[in-house]
LODOLUM-675785 format. One record per atom (N, C-alpha, C, O, CB): residue number from 1; z, x, y. Coordinates in steps of 0.02 Angstrom, whole numbers. Glycine has a CB too. Layout:
BEGIN
{site NUM {Z X Y}} ...
end
This chain:
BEGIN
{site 1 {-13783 1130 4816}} {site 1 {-13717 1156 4800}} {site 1 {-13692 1122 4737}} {site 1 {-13683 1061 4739}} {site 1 {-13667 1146 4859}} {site 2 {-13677 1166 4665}} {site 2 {-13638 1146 4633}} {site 2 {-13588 1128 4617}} {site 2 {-13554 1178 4629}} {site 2 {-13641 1156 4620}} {site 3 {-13528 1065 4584}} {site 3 {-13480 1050 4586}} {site 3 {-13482 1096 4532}} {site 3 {-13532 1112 4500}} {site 3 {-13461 986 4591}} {site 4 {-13404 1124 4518}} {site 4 {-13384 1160 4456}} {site 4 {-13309 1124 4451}} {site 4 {-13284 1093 4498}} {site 4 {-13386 1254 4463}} {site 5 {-13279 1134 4384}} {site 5 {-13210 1110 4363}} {site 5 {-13160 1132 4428}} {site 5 {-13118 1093 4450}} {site 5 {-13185 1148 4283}} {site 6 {-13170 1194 4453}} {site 6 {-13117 1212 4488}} {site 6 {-13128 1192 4579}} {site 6 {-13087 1199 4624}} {site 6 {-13108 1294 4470}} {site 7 {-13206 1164 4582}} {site 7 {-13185 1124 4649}} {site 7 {-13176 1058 4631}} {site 7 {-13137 1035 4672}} {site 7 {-13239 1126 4709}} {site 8 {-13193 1013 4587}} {site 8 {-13143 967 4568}} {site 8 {-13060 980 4564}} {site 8 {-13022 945 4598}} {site 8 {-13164 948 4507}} {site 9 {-13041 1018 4534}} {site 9 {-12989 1041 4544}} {site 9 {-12953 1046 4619}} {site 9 {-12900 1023 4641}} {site 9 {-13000 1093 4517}} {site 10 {-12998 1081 4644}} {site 10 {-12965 1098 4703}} {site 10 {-12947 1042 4759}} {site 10 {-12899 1041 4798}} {site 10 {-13005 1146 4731}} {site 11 {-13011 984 4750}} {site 11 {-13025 931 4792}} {site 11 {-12968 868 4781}} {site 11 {-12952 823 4819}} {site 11 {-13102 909 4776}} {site 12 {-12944 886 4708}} {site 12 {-12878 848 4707}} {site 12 {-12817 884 4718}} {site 12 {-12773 842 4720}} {site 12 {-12869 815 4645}} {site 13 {-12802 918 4723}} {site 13 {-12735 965 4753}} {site 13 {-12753 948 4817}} {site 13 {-12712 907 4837}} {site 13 {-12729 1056 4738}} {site 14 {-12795 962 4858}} {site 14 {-12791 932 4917}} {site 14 {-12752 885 4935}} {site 14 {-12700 886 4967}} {site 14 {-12835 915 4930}} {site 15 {-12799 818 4898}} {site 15 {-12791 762 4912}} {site 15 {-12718 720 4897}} {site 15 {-12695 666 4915}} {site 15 {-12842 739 4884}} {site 16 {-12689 790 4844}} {site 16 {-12633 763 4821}} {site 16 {-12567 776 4891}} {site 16 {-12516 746 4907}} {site 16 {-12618 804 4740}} {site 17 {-12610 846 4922}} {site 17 {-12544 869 4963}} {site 17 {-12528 824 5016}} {site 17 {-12473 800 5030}} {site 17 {-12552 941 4998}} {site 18 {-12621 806 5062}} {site 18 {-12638 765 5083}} {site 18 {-12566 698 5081}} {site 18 {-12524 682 5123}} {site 18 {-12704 760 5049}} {site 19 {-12583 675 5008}} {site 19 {-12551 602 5006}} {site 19 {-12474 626 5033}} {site 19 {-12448 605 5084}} {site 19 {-12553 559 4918}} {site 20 {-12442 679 4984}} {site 20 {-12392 678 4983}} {site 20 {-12345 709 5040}} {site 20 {-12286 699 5051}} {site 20 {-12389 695 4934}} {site 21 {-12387 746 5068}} {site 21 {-12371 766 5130}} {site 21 {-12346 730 5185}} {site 21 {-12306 745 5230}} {site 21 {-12415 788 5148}} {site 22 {-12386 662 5168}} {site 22 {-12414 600 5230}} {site 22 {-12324 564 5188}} {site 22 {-12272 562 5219}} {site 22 {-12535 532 5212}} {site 23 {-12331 545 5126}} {site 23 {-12269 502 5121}} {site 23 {-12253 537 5061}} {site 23 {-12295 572 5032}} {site 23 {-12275 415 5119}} {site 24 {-12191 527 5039}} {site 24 {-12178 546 4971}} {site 24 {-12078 526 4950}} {site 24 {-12038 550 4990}} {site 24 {-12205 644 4969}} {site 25 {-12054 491 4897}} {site 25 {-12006 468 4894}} {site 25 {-11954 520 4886}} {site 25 {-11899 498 4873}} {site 25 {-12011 425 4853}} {site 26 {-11961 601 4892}} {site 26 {-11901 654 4897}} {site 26 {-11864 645 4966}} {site 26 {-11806 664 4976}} {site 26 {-11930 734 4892}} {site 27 {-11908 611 5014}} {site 27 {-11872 619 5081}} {site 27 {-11896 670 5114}} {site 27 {-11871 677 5170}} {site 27 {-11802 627 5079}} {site 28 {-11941 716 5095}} {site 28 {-11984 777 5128}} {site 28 {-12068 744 5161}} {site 28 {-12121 758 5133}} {site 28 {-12000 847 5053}} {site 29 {-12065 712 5207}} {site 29 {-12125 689 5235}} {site 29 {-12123 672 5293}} {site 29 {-12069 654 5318}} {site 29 {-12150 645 5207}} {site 30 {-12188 674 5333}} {site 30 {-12221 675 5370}} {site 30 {-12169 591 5412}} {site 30 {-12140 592 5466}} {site 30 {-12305 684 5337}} {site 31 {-12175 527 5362}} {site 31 {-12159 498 5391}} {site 31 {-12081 484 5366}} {site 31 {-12054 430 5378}} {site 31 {-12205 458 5397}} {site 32 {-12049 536 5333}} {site 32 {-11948 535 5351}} {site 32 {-11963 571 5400}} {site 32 {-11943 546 5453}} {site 32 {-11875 577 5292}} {site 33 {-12005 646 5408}} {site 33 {-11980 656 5476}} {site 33 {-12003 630 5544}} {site 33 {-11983 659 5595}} {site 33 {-11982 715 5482}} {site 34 {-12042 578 5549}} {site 34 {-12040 553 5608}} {site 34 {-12018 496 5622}} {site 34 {-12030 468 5675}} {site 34 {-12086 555 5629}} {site 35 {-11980 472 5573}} {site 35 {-11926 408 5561}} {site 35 {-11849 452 5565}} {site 35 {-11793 425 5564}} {site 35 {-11939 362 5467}} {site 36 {-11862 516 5570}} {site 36 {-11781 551 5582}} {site 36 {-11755 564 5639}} {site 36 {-11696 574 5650}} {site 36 {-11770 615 5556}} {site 37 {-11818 563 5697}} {site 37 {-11825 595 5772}} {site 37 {-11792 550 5795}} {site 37 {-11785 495 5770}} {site 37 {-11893 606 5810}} {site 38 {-11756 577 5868}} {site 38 {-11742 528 5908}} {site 38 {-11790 523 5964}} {site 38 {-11783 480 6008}} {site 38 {-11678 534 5928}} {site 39 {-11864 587 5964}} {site 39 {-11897 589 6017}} {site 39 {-11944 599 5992}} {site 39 {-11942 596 5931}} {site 39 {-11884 622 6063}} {site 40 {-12013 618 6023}} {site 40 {-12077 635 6009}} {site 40 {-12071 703 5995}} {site 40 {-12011 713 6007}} {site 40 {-12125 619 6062}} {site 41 {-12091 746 5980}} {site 41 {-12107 807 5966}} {site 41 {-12175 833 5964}} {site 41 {-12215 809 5924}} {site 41 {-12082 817 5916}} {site 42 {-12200 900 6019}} {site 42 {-12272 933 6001}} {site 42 {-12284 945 5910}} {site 42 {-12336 941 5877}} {site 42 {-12274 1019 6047}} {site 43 {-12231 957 5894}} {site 43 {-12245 959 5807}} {site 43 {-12254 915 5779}} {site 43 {-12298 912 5737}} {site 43 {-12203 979 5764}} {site 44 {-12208 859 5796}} {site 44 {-12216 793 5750}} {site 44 {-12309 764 5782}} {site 44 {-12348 737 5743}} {site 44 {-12131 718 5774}} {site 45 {-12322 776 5842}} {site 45 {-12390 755 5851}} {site 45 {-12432 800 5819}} {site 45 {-12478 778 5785}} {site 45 {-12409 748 5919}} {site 46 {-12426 836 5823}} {site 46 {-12482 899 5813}} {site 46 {-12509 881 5729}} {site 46 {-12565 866 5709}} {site 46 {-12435 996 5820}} {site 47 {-12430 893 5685}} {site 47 {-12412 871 5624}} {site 47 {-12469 818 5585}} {site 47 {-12494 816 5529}} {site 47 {-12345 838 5637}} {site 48 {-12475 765 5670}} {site 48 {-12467 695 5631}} {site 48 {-12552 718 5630}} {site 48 {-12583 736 5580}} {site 48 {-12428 604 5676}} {site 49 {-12573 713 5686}} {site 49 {-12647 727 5709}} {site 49 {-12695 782 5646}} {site 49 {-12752 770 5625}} {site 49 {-12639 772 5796}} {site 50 {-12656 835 5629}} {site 50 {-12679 860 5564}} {site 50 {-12677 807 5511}} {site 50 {-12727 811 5476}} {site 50 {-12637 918 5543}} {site 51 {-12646 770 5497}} {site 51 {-12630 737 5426}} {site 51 {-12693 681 5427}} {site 51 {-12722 663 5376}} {site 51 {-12539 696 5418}} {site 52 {-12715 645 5523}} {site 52 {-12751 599 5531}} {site 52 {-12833 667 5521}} {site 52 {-12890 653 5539}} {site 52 {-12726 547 5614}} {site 53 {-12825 696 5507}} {site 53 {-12905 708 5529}} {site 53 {-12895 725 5446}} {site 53 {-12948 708 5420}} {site 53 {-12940 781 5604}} {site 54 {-12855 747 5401}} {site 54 {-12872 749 5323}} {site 54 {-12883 671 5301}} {site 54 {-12913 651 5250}} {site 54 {-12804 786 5275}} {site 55 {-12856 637 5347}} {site 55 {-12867 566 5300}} {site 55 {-12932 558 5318}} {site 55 {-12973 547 5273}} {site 55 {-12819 492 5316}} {site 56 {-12955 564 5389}} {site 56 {-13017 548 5412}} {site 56 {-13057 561 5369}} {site 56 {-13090 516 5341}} {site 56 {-13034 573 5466}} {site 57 {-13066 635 5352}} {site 57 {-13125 686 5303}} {site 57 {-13117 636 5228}} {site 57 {-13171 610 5211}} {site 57 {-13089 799 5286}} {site 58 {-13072 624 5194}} {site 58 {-13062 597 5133}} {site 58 {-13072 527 5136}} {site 58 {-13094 510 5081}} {site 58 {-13000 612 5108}} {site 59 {-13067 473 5178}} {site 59 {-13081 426 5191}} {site 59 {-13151 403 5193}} {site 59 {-13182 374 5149}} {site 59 {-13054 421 5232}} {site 60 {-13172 423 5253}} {site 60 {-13234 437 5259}} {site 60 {-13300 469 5193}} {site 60 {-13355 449 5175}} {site 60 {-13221 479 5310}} {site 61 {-13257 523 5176}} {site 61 {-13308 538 5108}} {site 61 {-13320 503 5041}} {site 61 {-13368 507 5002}} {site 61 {-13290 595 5082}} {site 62 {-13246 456 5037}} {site 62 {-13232 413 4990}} {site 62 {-13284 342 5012}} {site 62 {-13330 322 4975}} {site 62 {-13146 401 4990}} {site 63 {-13278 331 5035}} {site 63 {-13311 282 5092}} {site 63 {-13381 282 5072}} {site 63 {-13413 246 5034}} {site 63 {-13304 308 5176}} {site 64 {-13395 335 5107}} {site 64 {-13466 355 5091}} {site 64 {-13493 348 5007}} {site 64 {-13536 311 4983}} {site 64 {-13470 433 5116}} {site 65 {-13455 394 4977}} {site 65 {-13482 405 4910}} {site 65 {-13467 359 4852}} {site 65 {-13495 362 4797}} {site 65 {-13461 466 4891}} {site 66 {-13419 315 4870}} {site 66 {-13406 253 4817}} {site 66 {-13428 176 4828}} {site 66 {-13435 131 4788}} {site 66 {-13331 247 4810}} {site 67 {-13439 180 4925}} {site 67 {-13422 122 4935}} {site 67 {-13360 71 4934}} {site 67 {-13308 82 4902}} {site 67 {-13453 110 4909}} {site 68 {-13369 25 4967}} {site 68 {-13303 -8 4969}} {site 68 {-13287 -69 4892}} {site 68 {-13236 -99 4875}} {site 68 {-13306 -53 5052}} {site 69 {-13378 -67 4853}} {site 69 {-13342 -102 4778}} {site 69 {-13317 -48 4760}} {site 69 {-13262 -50 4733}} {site 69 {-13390 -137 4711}} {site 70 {-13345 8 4769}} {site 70 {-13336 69 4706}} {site 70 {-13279 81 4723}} {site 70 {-13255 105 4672}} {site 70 {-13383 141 4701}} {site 71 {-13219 80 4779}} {site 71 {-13151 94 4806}} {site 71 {-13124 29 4767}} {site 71 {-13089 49 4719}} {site 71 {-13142 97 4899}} {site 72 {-13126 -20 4769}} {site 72 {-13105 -77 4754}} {site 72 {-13103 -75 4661}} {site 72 {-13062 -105 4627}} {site 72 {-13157 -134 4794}} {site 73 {-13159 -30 4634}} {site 73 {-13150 -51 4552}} {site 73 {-13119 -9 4532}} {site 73 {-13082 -24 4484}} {site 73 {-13207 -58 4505}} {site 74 {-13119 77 4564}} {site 74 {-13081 132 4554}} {site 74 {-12991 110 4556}} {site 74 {-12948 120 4514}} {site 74 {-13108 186 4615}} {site 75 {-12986 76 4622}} {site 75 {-12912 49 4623}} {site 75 {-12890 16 4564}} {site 75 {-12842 33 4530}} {site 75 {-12902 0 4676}} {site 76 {-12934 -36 4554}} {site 76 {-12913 -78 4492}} {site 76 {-12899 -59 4423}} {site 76 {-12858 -83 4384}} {site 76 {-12956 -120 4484}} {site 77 {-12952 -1 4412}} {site 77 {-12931 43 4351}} {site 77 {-12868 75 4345}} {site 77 {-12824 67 4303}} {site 77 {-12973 94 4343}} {site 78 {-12872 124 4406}} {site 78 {-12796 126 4413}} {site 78 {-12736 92 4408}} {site 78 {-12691 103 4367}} {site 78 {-12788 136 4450}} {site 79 {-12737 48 4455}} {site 79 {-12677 -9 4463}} {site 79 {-12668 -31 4377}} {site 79 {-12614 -44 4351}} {site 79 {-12707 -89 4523}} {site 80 {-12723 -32 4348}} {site 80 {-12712 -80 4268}} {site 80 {-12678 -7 4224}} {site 80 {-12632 -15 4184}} {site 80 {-12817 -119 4218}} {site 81 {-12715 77 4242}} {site 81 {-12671 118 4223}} {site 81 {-12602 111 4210}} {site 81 {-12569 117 4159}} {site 81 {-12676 153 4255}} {site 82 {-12582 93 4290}} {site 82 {-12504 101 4285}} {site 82 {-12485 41 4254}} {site 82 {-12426 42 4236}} {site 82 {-12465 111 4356}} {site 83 {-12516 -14 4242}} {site 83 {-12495 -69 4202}} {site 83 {-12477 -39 4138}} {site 83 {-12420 -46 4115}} {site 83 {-12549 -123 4195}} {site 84 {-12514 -13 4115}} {site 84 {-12534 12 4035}} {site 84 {-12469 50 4039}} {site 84 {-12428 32 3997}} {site 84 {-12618 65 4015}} {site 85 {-12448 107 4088}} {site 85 {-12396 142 4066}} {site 85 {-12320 105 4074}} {site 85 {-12272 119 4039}} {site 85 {-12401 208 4102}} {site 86 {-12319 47 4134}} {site 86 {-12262 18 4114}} {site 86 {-12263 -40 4042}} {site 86 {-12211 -68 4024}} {site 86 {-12238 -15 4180}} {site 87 {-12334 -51 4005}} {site 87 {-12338 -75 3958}} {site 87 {-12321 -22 3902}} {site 87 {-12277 -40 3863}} {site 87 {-12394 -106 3958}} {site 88 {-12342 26 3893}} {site 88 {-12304 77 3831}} {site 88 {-12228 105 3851}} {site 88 {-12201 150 3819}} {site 88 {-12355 154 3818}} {site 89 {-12199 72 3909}} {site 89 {-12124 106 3941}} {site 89 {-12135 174 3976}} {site 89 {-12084 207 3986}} {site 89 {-12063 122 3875}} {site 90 {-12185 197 3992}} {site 90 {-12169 268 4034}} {site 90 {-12162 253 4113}} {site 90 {-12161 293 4160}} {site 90 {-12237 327 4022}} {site 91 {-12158 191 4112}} {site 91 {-12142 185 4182}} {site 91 {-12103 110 4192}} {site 91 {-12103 72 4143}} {site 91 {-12214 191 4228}} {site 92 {-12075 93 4245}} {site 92 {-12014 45 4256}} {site 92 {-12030 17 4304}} {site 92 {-12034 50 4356}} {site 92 {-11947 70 4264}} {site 93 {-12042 -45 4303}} {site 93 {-12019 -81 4386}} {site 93 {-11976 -71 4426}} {site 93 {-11978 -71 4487}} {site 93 {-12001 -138 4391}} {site 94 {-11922 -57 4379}} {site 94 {-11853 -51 4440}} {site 94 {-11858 16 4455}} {site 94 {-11816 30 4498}} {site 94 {-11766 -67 4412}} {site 95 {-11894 68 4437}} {site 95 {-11860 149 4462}} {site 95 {-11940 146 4487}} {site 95 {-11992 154 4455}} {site 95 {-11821 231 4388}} {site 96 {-11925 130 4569}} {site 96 {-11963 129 4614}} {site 96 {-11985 202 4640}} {site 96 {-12041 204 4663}} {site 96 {-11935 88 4657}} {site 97 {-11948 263 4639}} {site 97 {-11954 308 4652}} {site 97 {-12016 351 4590}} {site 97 {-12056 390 4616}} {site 97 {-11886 324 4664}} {site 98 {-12020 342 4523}} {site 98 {-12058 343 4471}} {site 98 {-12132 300 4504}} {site 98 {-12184 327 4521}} {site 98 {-12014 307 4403}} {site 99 {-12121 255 4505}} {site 99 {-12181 207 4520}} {site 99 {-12212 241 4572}} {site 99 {-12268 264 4562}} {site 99 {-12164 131 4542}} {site 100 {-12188 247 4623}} {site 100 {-12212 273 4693}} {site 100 {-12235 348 4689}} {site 100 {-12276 365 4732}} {site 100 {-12152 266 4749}} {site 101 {-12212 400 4642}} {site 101 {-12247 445 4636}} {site 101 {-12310 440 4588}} {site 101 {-12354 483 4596}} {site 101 {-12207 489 4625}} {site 102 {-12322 383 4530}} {site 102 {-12362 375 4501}} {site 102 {-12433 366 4562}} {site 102 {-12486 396 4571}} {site 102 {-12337 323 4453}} {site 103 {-12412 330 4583}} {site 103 {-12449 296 4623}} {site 103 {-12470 343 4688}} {site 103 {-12512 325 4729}} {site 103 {-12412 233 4639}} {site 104 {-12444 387 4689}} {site 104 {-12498 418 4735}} {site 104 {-12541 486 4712}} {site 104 {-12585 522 4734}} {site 104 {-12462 436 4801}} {site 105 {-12492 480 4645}} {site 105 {-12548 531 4614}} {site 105 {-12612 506 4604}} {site 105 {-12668 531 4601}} {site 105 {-12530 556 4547}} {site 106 {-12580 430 4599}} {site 106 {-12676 405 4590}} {site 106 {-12735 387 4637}} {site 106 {-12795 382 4629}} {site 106 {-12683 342 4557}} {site 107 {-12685 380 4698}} {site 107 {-12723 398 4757}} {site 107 {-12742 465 4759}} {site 107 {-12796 483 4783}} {site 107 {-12688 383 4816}} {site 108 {-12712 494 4742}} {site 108 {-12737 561 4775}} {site 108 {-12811 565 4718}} {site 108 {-12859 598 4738}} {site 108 {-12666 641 4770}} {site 109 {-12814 532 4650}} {site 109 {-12867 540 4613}} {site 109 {-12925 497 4636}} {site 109 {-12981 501 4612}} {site 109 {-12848 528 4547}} {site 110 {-12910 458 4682}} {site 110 {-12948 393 4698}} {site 110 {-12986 447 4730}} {site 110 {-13035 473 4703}} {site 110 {-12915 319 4743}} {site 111 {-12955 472 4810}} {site 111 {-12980 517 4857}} {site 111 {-13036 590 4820}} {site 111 {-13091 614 4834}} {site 111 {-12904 544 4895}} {site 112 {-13000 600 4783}} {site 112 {-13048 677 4746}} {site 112 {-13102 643 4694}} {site 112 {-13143 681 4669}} {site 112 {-12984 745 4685}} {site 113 {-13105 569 4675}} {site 113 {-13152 568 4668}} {site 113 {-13205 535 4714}} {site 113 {-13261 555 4698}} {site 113 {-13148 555 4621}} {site 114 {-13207 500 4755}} {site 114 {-13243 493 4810}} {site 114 {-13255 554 4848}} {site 114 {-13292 545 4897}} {site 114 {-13214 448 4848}} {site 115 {-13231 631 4837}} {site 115 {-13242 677 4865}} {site 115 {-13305 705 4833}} {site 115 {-13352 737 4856}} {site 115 {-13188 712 4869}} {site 116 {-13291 683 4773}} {site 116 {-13325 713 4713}} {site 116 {-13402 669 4678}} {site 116 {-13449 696 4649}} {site 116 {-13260 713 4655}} {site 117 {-13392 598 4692}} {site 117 {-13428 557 4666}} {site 117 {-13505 574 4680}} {site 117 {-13539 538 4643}} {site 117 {-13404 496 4686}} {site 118 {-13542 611 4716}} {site 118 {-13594 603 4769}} {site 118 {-13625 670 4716}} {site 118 {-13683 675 4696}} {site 118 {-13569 613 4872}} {site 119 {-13584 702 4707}} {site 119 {-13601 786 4668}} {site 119 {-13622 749 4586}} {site 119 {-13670 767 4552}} {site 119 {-13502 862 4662}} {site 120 {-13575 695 4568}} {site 120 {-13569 678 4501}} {site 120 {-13646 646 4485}} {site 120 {-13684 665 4441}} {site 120 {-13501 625 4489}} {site 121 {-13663 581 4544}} {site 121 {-13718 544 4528}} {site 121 {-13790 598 4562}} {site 121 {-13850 595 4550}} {site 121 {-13705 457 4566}} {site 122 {-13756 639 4604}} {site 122 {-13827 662 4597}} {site 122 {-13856 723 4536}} {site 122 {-13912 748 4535}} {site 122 {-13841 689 4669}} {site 123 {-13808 735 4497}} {site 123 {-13814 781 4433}} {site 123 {-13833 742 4385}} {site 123 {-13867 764 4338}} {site 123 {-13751 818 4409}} {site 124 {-13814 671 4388}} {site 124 {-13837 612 4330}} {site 124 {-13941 589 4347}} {site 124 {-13996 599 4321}} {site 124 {-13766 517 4353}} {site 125 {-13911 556 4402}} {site 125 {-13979 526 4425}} {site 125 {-14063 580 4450}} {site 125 {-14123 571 4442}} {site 125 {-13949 482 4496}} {site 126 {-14014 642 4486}} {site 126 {-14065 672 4542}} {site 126 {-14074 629 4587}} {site 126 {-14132 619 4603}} {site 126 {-14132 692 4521}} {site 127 {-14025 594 4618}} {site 127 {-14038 565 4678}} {site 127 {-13968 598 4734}} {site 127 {-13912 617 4718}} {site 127 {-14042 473 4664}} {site 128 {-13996 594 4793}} {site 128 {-13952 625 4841}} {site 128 {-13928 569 4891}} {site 128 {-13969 532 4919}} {site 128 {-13990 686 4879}} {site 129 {-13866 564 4900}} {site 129 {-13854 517 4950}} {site 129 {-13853 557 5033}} {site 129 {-13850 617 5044}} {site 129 {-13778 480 4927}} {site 130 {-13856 513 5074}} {site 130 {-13870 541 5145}} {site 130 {-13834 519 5179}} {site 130 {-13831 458 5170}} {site 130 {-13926 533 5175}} {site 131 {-13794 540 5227}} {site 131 {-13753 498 5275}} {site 131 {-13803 457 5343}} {site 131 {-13800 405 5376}} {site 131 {-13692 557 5311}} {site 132 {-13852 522 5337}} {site 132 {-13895 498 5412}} {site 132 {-13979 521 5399}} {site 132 {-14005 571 5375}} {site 132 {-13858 552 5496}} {site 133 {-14000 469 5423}} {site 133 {-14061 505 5412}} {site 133 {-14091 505 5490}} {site 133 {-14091 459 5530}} {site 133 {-14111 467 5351}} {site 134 {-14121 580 5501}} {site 134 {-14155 591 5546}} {site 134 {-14219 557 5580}} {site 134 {-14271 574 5550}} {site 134 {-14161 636 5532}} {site 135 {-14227 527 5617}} {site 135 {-14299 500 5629}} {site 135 {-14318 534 5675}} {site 135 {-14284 558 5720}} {site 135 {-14310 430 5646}} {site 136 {-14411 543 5662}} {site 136 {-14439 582 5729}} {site 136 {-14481 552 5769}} {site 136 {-14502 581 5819}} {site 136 {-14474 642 5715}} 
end
């Protein structure tokens, strides 16, 4: 199966809704609304249980396809990103609400590329990674 621009594409819109779905600083999320309840709700579970099995799939694939340095150096690029932009001023320490959406856009890039990474090195190398290998 080939990666093309538009399932990259697609694999981060996911991951973006994913993030933002799960938290996001408008006050439209997953966890204002279950910090708004005064009770449990079949929705707020149901809700939550969907949001846990997208993290699962993205976690897990990230996991898989970067490893935990390759999660760890991806972060750091990032994290020094947003350095760089509160170093040219496009971003602020104090306007936490700015920061916090920066920042999960870049999660959500972290996630689509660990979705993505496995398609990338095996188009570079010709090598295939495996989650499991069968023994007979």
């Amino acid at each position: 199966m080939n990666l093309t621009g538009t399932g990259i594409v697609l694999r981060f819109l996911f991951a973006l809704l994913l993030v933002l779905l799960t938290y996001n600083p408008s006050g439209y999320s997953y966890v204002h609304w279950l910090l708004t309840q005064s009770h449990i709700t079949p929705y707020i579970v149901i809700a939550g249980l969907l949001l846990l099995i997208g993290w699962g799939v993205y976690i897990k694939a990230t996991l898989n396809s970067l490893g935990l340095v390759g999660i760890i150096v991806l972060a750091a690029l990032f994290g020094s990103l947003i350095w760089l932009f509160i170093y040219w001023g496009w971003l602020s320490l104090t306007d936490i609400s700015a920061m916090a959406w920066a920042v999960e856009v870049l999660l959500a890039a972290l996630l689509a590329v660990g979705m993505c990474w496995s398609h990338f090195t095996r188009r570079m190398s010709g090598q295939v990674d495996v989650d499991e290998i069968e023994e007979k």
